[in-house]
C-alpha positions in Angstrom: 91.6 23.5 -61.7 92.2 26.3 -59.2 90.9 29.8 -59.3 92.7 31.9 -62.0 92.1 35.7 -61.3 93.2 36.5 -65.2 92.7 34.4 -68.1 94.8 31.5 -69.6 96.1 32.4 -73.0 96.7 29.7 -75.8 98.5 30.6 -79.2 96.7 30.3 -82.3 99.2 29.3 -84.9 99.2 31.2 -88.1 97.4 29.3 -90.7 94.6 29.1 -93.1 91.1 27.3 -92.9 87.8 26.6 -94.4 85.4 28.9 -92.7 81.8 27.7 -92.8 79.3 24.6 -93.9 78.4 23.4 -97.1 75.2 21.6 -95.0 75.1 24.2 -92.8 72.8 27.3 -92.4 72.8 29.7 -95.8 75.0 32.6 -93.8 77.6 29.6 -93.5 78.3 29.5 -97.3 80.0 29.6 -98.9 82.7 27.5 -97.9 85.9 29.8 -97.7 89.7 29.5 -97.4 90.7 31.9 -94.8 94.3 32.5 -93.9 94.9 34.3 -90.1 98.1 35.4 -88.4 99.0 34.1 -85.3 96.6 35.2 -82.1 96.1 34.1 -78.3 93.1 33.1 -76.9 92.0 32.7 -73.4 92.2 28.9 -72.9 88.2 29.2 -71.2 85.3 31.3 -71.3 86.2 34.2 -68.3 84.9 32.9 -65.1 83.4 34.8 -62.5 85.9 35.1 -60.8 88.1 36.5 -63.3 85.3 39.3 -63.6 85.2 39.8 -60.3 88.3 41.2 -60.1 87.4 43.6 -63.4 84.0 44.5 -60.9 86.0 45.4 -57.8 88.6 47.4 -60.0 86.5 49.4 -62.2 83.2 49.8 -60.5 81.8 48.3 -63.2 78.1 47.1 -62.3 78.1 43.4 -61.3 75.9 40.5 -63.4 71.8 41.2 -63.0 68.7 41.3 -64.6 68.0 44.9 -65.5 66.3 46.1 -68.3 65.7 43.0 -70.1 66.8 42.6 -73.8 64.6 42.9 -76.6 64.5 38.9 -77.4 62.6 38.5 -74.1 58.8 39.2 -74.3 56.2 40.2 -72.1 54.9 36.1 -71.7 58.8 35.2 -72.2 59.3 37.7 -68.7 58.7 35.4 -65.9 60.9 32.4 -67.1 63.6 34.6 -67.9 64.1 36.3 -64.6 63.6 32.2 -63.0 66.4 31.0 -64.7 68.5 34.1 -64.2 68.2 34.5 -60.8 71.0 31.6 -59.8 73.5 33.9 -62.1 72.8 37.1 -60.1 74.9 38.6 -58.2 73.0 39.4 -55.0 75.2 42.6 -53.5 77.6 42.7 -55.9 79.4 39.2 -54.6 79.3 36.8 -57.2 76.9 33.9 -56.6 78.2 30.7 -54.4 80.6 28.3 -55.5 81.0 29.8 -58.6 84.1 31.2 -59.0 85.0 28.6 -61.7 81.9 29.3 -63.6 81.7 30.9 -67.0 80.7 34.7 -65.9 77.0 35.0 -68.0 74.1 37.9 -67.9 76.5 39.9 -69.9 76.2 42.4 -73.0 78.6 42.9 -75.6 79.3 46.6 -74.1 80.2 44.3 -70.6 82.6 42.1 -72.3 84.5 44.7 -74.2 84.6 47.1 -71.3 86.5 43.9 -69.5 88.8 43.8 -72.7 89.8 47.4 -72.0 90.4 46.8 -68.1 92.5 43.3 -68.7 94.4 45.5 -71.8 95.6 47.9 -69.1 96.8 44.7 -66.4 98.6 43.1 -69.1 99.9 46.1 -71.1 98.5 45.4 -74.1 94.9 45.4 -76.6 93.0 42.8 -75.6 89.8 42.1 -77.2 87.1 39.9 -78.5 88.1 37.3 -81.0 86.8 37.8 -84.5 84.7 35.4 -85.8 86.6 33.8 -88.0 89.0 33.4 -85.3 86.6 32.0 -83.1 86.3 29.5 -86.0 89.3 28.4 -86.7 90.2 28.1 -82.8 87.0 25.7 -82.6 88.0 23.6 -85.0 91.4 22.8 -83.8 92.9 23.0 -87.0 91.0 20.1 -88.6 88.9 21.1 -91.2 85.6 19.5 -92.1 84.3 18.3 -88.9 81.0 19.1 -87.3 81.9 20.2 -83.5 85.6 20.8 -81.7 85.6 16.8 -81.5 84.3 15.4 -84.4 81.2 14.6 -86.5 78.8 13.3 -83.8 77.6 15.1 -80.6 79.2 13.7 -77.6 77.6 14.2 -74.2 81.0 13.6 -72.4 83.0 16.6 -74.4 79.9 19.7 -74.0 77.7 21.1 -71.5 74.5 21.4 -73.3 70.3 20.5 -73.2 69.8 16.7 -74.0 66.1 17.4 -73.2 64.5 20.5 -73.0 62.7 19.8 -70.5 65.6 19.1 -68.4 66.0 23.0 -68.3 65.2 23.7 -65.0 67.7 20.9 -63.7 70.8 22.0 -65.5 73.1 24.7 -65.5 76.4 25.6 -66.1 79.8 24.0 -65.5 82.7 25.0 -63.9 85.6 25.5 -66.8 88.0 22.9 -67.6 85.2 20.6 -66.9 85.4 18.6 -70.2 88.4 17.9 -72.5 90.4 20.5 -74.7 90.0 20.6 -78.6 93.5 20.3 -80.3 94.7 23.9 -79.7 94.1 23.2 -75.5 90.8 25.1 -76.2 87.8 24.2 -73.2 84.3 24.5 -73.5 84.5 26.0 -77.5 80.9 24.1 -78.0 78.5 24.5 -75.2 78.6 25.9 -71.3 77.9 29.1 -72.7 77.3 30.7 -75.6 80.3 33.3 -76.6 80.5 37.1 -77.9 82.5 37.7 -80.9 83.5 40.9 -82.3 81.6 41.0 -85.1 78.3 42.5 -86.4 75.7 39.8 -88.4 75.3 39.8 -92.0 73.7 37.2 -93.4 75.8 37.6 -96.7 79.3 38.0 -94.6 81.1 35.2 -96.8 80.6 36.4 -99.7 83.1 38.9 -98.9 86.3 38.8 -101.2 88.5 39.5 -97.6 90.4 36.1 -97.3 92.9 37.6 -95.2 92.5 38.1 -91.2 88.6 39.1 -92.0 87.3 41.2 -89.5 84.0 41.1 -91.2 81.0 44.1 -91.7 81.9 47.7 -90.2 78.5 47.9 -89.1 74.9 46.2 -88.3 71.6 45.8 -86.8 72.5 42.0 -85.2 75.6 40.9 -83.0 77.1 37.3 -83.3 77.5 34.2 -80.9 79.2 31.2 -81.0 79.4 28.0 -80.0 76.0 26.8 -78.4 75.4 26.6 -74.5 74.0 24.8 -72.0 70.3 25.5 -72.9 71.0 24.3 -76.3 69.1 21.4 -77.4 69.3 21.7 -81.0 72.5 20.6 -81.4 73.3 21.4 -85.2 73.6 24.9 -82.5 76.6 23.2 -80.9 78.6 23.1 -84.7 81.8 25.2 -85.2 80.3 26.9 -87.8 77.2 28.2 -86.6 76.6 31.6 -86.2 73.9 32.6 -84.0 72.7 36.3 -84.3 70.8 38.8 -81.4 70.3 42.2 -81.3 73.0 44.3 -79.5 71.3 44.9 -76.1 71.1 40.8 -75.6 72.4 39.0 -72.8 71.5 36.3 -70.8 72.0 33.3 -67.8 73.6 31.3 -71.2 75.9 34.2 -72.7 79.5 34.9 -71.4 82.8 35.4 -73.7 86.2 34.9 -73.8 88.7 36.9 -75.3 91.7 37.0 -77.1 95.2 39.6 -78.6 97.4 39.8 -80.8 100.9 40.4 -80.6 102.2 44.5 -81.6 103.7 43.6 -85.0 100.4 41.8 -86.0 98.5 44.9 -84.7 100.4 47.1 -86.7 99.4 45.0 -89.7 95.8 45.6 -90.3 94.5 44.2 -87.0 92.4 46.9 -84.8 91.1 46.1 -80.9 87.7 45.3 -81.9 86.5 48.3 -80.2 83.7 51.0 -82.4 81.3 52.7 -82.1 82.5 54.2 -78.5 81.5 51.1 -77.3 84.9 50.4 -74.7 83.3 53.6 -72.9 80.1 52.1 -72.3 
């Protein structure tokens, strides 16, 4: 694969899915038919490359480890900053040999601000996907199975942790590395776990809004998807788990990808994903 300085899109046909697991967490039920209108969605994770060139442009401070999120304790402080430190970028130049990498150590305010930068270079709102797009992209459009693949975890389709203890030996991949889902999606389960748009509630699909769902207007809790390559629980890797962190979170196993819509879809409910003044963060 060679170095793509802006994101891949893939259409998401319009359709309708079941959203969640019946043997899943309790946030995942209950099981729901959702119907969404056609989206794109960046074919991988954005590399570091790609957010180079949104660094460069905008001024925008490069990947570190400053003040650390509030998931990382006191005890927790020294491991963190071990396992971060191959994702840093030392002087602002992103670290070696990793242009094809997944970009990771950044925050939800860092992902949306490179929405609003790509939005201007390609003329129109590009965001993070919801999460019931996320979803439905993950699955492929085949209902009912575990992971992008199929019931059982497969070491040859995911980057993730087969031993924890392994930790300090892994990292991540280069995108493109392992096959596409049905939609030409890479790396939807594992490499990195993925920002959505959405704020957590654990109550979310009980909602009566069947149709594009953008879910709560507000929370305490942000959502990821789709496991990493620090996961070891793999019931983590599932399309239909939703893992929740507070808002200032990010991390050597968190980047994002992102997604749009086209004008008329927009125009029909849809918003750019931005509140809160967050794009001006």
């Amino acid at each position: 694969m060679r170095e793509e300085l802006l994101p891949r899109f893939v259409e998401i046909p319009v359709g309708e899915f079941a959203m969640g697991s019946v043997d899943g967490d309790d946030d995942e039920r209950p099981v729901r038919t959702v119907t969404l209108d056609r989206f794109h969605l960046s074919a991988h994770p954005v590399t570091n490359a790609q957010y180079a060139e949104f660094v460069r442009n905008t001024g925008h401070h490069a990947p570190d480890v400053r003040d650390l999120p509030s998931f990382v304790s006191p005890a927790a402080e020294p491991t963190f900053r071990e396992l971060a430190s191959p994702y840093i970028w030392r002087g602002g130049d992103l670290p070696k040999d990793r242009g094809l990498h997944p970009v990771t150590l950044v925050t939800y305010a860092d992902a949306v601000a490179y929405c609003v930068w790509l939005g201007t270079r390609l003329g129109r709102a590009v965001r993070l996907p919801r999460e019931a797009e996320w979803e439905r992209a993950a699955r492929g459009g085949v209902d009912g199975r575990r992971y992008p693949w199929g019931d059982e975890v497969d070491p040859s389709r995911s980057n993730f942790l087969p031993d924890a203890g392994l930790k300090r030996l892994r990292g991540t991949r280069p995108v493109g590395t392992f096959p596409a889902n049905p939609f030409g999606l890479h790396d939807m389960s594992g490499n990195v776990w993925e920002w959505v748009a959405d704020w957590y509630a654990v109550a979310a699909y009980a909602a009566t809004d069947l149709v594009n769902p953008s879910g709560p207007v507000s929370g305490t809790m942000r959502l990821l998807r789709g496991g990493s390559w620090v996961t070891h629980d793999v019931l983590q890797l599932r399309c239909a788990y939703r893992h929740k962190v507070p808002p200032d979170s990010y991390a050597y196993s968190i980047g994002f990808r992102v997604a749009y819509h086209d004008s008329h879809e927009i125009a029909n409910g849809f918003t750019d994903g931005f509140t809160d003044g967050e794009a001006l963060q």
